[in-house]
C-alpha positions, 0 to 999 in steps of 0.5 A, spaced: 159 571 405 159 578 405 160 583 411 157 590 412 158 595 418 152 600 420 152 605 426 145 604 429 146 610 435 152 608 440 152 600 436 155 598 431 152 592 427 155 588 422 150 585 418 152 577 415 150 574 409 152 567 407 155 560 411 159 561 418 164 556 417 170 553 418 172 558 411 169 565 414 169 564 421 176 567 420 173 573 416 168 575 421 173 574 427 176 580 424 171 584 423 169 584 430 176 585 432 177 591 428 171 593 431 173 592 439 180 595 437 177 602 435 174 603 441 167 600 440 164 596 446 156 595 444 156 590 437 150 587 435 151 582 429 145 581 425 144 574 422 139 574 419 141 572 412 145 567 415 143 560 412 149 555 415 153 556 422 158 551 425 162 550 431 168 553 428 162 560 427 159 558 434 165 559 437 167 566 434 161 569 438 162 566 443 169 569 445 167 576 443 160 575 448 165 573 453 170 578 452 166 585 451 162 582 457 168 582 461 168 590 460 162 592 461 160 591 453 154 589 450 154 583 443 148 580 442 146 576 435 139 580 432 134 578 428 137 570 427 135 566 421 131 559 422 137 556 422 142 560 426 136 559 432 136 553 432 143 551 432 144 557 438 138 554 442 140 546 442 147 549 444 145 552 450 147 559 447 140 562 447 144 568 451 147 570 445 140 572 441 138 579 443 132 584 441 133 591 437 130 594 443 135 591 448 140 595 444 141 602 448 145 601 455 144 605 461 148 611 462 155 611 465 158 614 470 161 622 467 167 626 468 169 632 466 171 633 459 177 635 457 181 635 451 188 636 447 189 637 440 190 629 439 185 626 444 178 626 448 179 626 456 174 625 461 176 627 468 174 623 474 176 625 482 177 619 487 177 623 493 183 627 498 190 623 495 196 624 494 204 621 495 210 622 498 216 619 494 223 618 496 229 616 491 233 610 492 239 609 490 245 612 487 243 615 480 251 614 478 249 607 479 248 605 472 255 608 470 260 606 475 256 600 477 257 598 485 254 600 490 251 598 498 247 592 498 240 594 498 235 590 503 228 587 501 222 592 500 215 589 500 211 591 494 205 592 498 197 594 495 200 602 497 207 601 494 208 604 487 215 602 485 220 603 479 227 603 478 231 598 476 231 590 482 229 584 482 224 580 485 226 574 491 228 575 498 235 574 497 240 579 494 245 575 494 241 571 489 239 577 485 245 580 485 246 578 478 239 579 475 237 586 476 234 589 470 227 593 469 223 593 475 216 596 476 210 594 483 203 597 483 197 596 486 200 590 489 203 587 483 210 587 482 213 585 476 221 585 472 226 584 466 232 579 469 238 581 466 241 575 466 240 574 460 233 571 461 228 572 455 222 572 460 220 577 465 217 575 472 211 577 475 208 576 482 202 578 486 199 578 492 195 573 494 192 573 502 198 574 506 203 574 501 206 580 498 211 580 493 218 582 495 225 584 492 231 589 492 229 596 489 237 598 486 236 604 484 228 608 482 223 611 485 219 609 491 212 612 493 208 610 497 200 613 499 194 613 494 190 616 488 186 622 487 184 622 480 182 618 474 183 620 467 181 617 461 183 618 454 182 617 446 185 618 441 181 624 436 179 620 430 184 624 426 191 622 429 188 615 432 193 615 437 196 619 442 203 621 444 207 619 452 209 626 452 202 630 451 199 624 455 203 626 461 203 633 460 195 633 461 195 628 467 201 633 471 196 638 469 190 635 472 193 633 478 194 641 479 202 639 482 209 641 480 210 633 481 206 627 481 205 618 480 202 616 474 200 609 473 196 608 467 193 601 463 193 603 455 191 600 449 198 601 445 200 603 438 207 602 440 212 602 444 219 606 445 224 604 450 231 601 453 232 594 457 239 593 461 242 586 458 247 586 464 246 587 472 248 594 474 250 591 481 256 589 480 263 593 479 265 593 472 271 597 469 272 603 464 266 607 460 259 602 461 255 607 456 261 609 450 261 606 444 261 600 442 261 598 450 253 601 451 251 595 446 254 591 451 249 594 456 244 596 453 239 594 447 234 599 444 227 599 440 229 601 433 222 602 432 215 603 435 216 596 438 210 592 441 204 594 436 197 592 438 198 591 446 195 592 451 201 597 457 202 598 464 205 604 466 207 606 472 212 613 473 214 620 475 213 626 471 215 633 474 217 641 472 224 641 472 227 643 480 223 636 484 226 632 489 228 627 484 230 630 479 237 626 479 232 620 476 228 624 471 229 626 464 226 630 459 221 626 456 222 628 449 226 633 445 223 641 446 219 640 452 221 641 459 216 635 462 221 630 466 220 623 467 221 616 469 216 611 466 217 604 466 212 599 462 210 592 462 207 589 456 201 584 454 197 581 448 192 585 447 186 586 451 180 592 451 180 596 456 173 597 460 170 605 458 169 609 464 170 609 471 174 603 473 178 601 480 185 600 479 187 593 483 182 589 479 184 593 472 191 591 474 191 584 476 186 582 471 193 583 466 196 578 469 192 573 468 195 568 466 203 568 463 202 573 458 207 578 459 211 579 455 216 584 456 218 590 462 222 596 458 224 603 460 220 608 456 225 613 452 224 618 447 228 617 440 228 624 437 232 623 431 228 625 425 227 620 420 231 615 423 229 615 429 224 612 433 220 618 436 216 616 442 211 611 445 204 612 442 197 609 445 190 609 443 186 609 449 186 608 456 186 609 463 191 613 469 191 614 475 194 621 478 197 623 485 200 628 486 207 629 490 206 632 497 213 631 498 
């Protein structure tokens, strides 16, 4: 089978010569994969030059008609042979098959373009909003461990949290648990420390409200003014954490503000505890070679070609919460907590688009992978640098105290 690619206005086409089989279904799942990760939402697939198609080829279009229909995009199969239409119509799939004139879409919702020297934003307001945050905990907490027992906190669709805690009414229970924490939008989520591999999750539905204990982080509470979107530059092809964030503080027009940020991610650099901090320990946690008792670390941009949830503070030196933030990378004076929660791959719908949904639809099913604090590796070669992200969406608040 031979595969083309053609730019038709805002669609890419890909044009398909030979059989869709069992032996090139693989093929041309790639290609339209490679479409989709680099930000192309409207796919026709021309067939006309297709002489054979099998169940194993039927199913390849229809999880991408499927999956570019959840985000608002368009796949549409045009200009079918005989043999393509045939098979589509008696499988029930006449849905697939479009027309060349169905291929401009409607246009959507803009915002104010913005831009950086690695990537494209657009600028889109959501009202009168802000947050007020408070630090829980004592930041010495992770050195020396110890520390009041803290109560249960609800996660609530109003609440953005992060720090390090579990999930479950019973600190008693948790004590021995606590690791990387994050809860936005009504979803809470957490890496155990005990040595478990999988993080846990829990979302509100009905009445139910996640519950657990924040040990030490950042607790706010209130909503969002803004949306920012973002896409890499077609020259660098990926953005910086560190200049993502400056532009999102910049936007908000405060000193201090909440980010929270779904993003299709390049990779990702951070830290996760494989102890509880909780408990009181003797000696040094973060000397060496106690820290690798402590700590594990990235080695490299770890995590590539996934889907993020971010949540975070960043800020100008001289806020509130200072105690908990730290520069987000070396030369810059930009301070931040962020935390990460990470799933296969997914595109992220162009646009305006609603947090709570855009949040909620990560969890679907048990894909998380992985909940890490984000940290910056500056040592040259050797180092990790920092985390880095294709394109996205995020919400902003500014700080009002």
């Amino acid at each position: 089978m031979e595969i083309s690619r053609q730019t038709s206005g805002d669609l890419i086409v890909l044009r398909l010569a030979g059989r869709l089989d069992a032996n090139w279904c693989n093929h041309v799942e790639s290609a339209l994969s490679s479409a989709v990760r680099e930000g192309e939402h409207r796919l026709h697939l021309d067939m006309n030059a297709v002489s054979y198609i099998s169940s194993a080829g039927i199913r390849v279009l229809l999880a991408c008609y499927k999956q570019l229909r959840a985000i608002n995009g368009l796949f549409g199969v045009i200009r079918p042979s005989e043999a393509v239409r045939s098979v589509l119509e008696l499988s029930g799939l006449q849905m697939l098959i479009t027309s060349e004139i169905a291929a401009s879409g409607s246009a959507d919702d803009v915002g104010k373009k913005l831009s950086s020297p690695s990537a494209a934003y657009e600028l889109f307001a959501l009202g009168a909003g802000g947050m007020k945050i408070e630090a829980v905990g004592d930041a010495a907490l992770l050195a020396r461990g110890g520390g009041a027992t803290p109560g249960t906190r609800r996660f609530d669709a109003s609440t953005v949290a992060l720090g390090v805690g579990a999930l479950g009414g019973n600190f008693a229970e948790n004590a021995a648990r606590c690791g990387e924490l994050l809860s936005v939008a009504g979803v809470a989520a957490f890496q155990p420390a005990d040595g478990s591999s999988r993080p846990d999750f829990m979302l509100s539905e009905g009445a139910l409200v996640p519950e657990g204990q924040l040990v030490l982080g950042l607790l706010a509470q209130g909503t969002f003014s803004s949306l920012l979107r973002f896409e890499a530059n077609d020259e660098d092809r990926r953005i910086g954490i560190t200049e993502l964030m400056q532009t999102a503080l910049e936007s908000s027009g405060a000193n201090a503000a909440v980010v929270v940020a779904v993003t299709e991610t390049a990779g990702l650099v951070g830290a996760t505890l494989r102890q509880s901090p909780t408990p009181d320990a003797q000696g040094e946690r973060f000397g060496f070679p106690q820290i690798r008792d402590w700590l594990s670390f990235t080695s490299e941009r770890s995590f590539r070609d996934t889907t993020s949830l971010i949540v975070g503070v960043v800020a100008k030196p001289g806020s509130a919460v200072d105690a908990l933030l730290r520069p987000l990378a070396c030369g810059t004076a930009l301070l931040g907590h962020l935390h990460a929660a990470v799933f296969p791959y997914r595109p992220l719908r162009k646009g305006r688009i609603d947090l709570q949904p855009a949040v909620a639809g990560l969890f679907d099913g048990q894909s998380l992978q992985n909940v890490l604090h984000l940290i910056s590796d500056p040592r040259g070669f050797n180092g990790a640098g920092e985390s880095e992200l294709y394109r996205g969406a995020v919400w902003i608040a500014p700080i009002t105290s």
